[in-house]
C-alpha positions in Angstrom: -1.7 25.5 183.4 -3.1 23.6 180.4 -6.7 24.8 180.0 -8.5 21.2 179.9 -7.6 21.6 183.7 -9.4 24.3 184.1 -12.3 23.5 182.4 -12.4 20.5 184.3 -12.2 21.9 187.7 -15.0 24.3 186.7 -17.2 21.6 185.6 -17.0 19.4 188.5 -20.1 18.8 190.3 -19.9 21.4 192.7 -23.0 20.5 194.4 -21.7 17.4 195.2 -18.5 18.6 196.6 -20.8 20.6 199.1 -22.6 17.8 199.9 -20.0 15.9 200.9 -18.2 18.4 202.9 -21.5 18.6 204.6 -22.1 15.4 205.3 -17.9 15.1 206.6 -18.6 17.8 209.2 -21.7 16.6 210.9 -20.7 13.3 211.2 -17.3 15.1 212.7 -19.5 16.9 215.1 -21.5 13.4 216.1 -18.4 11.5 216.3 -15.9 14.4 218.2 -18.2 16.9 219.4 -19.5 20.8 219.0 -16.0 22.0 220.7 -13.8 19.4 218.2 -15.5 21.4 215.6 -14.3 24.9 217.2 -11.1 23.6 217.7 -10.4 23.1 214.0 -12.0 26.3 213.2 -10.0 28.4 215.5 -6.8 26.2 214.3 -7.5 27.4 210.8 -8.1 31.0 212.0 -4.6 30.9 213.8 -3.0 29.6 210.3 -4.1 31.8 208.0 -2.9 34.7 210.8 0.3 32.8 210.3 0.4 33.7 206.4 -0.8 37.1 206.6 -0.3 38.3 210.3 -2.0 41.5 209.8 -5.3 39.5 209.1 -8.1 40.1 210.0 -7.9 44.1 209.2 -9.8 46.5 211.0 -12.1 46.5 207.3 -12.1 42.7 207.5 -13.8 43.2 210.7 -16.4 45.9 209.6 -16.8 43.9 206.6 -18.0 40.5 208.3 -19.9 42.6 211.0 -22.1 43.8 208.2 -22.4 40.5 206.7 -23.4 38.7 209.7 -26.0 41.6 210.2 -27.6 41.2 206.6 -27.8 37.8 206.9 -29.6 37.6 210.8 -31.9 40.7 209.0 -32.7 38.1 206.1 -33.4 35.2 209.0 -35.3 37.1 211.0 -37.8 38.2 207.5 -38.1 34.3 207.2 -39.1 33.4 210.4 -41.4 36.2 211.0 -43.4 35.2 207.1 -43.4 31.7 208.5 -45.4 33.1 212.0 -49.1 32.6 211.7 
């Protein structure tokens, strides 16, 4: 790996790159639908169980139960400061 490639991968506009993917996925939605959209996701979920079949782990699980919970606490905060 020469490390000019690296250097330019890191400097990319990664802002951008997010904005695009953004943009890809709600037009996606428009264009094929909500369940299109679930479709794909659950296809990626069944591939990456095809690389590592023991995925997700038990601690996976835990792990992205707790996220999920900080991250409804953290929208929950927001929406209550934003209450008159």
């Amino acid at each position: 790996m020469k490390t000019s490639d690296v250097v330019r991968f890191a400097r990319r506009d990664w802002q951008l790159l997010s904005d695009l993917k953004a943009d890809y996925w709600a037009a996606f939605k428009v264009e094929h639908g909500a369940a299109a959209a679930i479709r794909v996701s659950d296809e990626l979920r069944r591939h990456a169980q095809q690389q590592h079949p023991g995925w997700p782990t038990e601690e996976d699980r835990r792990q992205d139960l707790e996220a999920h919970a900080r991250v409804s606490a953290a929208l929950q905060r927001v929406a209550a400061s934003r209450r008159p």
